[in-house]
MDTraj code that builds the backbone (N, CA, C; nanometers):
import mdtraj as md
import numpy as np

residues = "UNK UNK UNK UNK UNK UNK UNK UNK UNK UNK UNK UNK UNK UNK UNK UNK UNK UNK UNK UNK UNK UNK UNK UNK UNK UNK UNK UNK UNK UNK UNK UNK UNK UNK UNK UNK UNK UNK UNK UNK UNK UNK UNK UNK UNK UNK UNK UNK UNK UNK UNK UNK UNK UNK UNK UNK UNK UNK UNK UNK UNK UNK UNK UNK UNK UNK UNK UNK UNK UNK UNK UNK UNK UNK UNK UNK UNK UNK".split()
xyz = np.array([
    [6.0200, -2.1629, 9.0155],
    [6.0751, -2.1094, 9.1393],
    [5.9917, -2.1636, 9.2557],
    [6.0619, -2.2325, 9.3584],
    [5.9805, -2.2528, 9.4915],
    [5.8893, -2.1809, 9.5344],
    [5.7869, -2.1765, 9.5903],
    [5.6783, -2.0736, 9.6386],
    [5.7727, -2.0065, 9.7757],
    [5.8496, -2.0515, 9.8248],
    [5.8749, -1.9467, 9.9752],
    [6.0228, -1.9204, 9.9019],
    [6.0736, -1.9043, 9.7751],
    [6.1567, -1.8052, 9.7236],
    [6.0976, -1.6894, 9.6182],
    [5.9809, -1.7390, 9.5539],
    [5.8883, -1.6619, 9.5353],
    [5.8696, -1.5387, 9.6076],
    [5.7854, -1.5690, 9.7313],
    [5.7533, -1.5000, 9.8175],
    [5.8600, -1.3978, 9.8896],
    [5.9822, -1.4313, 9.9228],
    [6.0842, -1.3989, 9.9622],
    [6.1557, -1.2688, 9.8469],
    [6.1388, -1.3015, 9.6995],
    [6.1193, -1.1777, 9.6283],
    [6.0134, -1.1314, 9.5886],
    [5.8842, -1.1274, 9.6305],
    [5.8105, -1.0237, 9.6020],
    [5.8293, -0.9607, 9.7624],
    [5.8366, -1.0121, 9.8913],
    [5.9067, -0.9108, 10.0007],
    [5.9910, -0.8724, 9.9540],
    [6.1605, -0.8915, 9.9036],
    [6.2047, -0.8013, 9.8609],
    [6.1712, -0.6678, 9.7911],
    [6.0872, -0.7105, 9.6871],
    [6.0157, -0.5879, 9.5718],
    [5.9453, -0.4731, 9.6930],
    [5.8510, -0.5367, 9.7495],
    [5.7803, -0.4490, 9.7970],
    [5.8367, -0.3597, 9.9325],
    [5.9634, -0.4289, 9.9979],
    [6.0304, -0.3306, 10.0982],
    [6.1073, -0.2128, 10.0102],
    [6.2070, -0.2698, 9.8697],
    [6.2468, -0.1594, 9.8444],
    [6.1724, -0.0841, 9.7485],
    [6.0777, -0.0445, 9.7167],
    [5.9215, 0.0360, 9.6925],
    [5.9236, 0.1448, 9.7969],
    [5.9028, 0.0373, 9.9355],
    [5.8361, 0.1451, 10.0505],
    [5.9697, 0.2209, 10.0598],
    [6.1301, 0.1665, 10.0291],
    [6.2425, 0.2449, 10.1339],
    [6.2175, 0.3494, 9.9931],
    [6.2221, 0.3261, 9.9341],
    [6.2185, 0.4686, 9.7773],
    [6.1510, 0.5738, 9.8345],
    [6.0332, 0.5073, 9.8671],
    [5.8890, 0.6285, 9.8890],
    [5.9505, 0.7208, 10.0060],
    [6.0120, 0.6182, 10.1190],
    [6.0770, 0.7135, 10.2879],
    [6.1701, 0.7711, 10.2268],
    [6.2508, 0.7275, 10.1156],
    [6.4288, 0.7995, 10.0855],
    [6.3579, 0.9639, 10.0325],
    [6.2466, 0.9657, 9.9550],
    [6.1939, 1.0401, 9.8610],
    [6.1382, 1.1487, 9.9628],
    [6.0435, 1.0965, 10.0782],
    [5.9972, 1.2198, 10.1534],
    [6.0838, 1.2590, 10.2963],
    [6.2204, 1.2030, 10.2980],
    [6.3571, 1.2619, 10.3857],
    [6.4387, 1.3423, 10.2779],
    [6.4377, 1.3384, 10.2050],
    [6.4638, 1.4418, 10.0805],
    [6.3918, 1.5487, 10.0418],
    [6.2774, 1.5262, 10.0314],
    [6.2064, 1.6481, 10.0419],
    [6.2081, 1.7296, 10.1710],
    [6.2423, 1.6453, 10.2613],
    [6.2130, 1.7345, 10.4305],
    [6.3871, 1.7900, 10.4151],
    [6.4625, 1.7900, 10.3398],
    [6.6001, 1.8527, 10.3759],
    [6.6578, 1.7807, 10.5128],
    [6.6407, 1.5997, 10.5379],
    [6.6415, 1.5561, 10.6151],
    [6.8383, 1.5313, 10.5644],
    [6.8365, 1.5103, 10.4555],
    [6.9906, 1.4876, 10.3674],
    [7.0718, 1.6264, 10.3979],
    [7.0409, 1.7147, 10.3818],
    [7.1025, 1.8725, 10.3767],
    [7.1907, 1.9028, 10.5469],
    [7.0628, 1.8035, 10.6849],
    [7.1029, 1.8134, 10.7789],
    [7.2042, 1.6993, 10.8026],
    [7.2042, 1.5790, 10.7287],
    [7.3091, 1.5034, 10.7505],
    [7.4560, 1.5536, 10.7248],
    [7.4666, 1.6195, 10.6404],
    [7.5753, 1.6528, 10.5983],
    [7.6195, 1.7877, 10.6585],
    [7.5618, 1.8766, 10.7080],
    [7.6151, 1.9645, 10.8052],
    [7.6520, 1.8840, 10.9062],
    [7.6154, 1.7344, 10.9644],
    [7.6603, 1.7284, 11.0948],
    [7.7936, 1.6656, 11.0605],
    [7.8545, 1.6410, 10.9271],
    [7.9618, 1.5747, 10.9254],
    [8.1091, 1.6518, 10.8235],
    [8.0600, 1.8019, 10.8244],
    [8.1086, 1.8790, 10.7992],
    [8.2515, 1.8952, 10.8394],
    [8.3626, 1.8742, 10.7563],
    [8.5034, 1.8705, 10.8233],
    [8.5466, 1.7408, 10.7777],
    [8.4655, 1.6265, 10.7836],
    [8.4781, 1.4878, 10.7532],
    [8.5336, 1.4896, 10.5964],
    [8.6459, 1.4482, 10.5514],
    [8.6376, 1.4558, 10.4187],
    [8.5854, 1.3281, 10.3391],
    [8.6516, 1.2146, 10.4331],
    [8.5911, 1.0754, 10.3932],
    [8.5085, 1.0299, 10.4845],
    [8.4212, 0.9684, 10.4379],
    [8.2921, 0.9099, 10.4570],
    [8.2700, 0.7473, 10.4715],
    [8.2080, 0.6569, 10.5948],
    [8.1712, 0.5415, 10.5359],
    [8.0600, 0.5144, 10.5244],
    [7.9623, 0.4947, 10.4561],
    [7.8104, 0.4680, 10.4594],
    [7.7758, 0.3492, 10.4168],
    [7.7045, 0.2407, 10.6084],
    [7.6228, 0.2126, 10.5454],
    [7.5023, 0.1574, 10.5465],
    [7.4660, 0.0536, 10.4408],
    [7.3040, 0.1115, 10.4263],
    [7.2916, 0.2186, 10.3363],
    [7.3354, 0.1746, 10.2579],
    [7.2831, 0.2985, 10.0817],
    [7.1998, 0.3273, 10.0873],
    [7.0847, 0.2417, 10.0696],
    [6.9651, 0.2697, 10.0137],
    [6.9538, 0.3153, 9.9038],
    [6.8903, 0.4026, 9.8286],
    [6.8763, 0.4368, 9.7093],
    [6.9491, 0.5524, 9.6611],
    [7.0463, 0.5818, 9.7717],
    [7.1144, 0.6870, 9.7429],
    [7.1394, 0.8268, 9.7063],
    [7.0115, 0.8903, 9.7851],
    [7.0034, 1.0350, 9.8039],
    [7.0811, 1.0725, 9.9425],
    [7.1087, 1.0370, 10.0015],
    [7.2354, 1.0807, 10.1454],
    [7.4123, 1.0617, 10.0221],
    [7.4293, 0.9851, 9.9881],
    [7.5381, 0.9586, 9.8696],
    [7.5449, 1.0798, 9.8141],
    [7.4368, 1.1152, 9.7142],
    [7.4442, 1.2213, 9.6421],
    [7.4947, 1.3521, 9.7327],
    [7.3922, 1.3458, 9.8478],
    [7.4129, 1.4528, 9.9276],
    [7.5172, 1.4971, 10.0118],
    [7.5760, 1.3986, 10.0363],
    [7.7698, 1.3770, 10.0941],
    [7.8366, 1.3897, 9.9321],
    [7.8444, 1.3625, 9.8308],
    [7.9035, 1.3652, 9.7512],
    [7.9446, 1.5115, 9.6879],
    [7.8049, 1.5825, 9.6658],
    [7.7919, 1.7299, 9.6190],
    [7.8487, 1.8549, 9.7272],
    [7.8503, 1.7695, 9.8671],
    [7.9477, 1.8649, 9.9300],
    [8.1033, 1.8354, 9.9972],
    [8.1477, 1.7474, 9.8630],
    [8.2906, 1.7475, 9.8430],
    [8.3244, 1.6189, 9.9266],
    [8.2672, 1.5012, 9.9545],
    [8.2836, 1.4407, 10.0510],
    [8.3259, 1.2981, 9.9615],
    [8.4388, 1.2552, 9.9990],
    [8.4628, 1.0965, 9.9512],
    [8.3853, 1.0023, 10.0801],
    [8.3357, 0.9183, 9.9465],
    [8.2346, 0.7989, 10.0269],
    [8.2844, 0.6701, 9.9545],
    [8.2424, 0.5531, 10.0834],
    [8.2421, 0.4422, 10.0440],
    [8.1717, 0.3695, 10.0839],
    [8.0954, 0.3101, 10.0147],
    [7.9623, 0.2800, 10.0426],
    [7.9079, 0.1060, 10.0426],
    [7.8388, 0.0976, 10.1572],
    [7.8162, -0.0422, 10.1321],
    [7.6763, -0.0904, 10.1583],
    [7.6273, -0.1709, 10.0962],
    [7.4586, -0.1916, 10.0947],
    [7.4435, -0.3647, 10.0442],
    [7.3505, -0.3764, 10.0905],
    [7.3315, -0.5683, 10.0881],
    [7.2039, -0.5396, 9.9937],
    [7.1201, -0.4754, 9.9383],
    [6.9942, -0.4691, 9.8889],
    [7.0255, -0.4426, 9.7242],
    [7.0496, -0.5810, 9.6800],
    [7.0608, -0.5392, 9.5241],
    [6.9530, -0.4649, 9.4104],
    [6.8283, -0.4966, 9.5048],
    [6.7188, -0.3862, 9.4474],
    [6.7114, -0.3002, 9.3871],
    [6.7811, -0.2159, 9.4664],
    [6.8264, -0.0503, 9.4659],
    [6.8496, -0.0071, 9.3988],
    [6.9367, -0.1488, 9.3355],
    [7.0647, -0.0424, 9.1797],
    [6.9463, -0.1194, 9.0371],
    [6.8374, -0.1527, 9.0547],
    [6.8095, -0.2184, 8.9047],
    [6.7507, -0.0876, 8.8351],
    [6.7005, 0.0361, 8.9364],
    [6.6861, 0.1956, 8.8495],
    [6.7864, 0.2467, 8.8218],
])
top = md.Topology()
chain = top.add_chain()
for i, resn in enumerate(residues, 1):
    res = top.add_residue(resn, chain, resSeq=i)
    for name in ("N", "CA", "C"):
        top.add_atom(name, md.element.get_by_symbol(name[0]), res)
traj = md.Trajectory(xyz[None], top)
C-alpha cells in the first residue's frame, strides 16, 4: 500500500475511534433523548451523518421511520 494511502487509513481508524468515544458520552448526557423530543410529530426522518448510530436507535425506538445516509464505512465494521 502507498505510504499517503496508508496514512489516509490509519486517519480514518483513528477519527472514527474518537466519533465512538463523542457518540458514547452524548448518549450518556441524554443528548439523543433531547433530539427526539424536538422532532416529535415527525414520523419520517432523514439523517445525515450516521455515525455510529445511537441518534438512529434513538429516532427508531420512538416510532420514527428513518433513512439514513453516512459516507464513513468505518462505522459499520462493529
Amino acid at each position: 500500500m502507498p505510504r499517503a494511502l496508508h496514512q489516509l487509513e490509519q486517519f480514518r481508524r483513528e477519527y472514527t475511534h474518537n466519533w465512538r468515544v463523542n457518540a458514547n458520552s452524548h448518549r450518556n448526557q441524554g443528548h439523543y433523548a433531547w433530539m427526539t423530543a424536538q422532532v416529535e410529530g415527525y414520523l419520517r426522518i432523514l439523517e445525515i451523518g450516521c455515525g455510529v448510530g445511537h441518534s438512529n436507535l434513538a429516532l427508531l425506538k420512538n416510532g420514527h421511520t428513518l433513512v439514513c445516509v453516512g459516507g464513513h464505512c468505518h462505522f459499520t465494521d462493529r
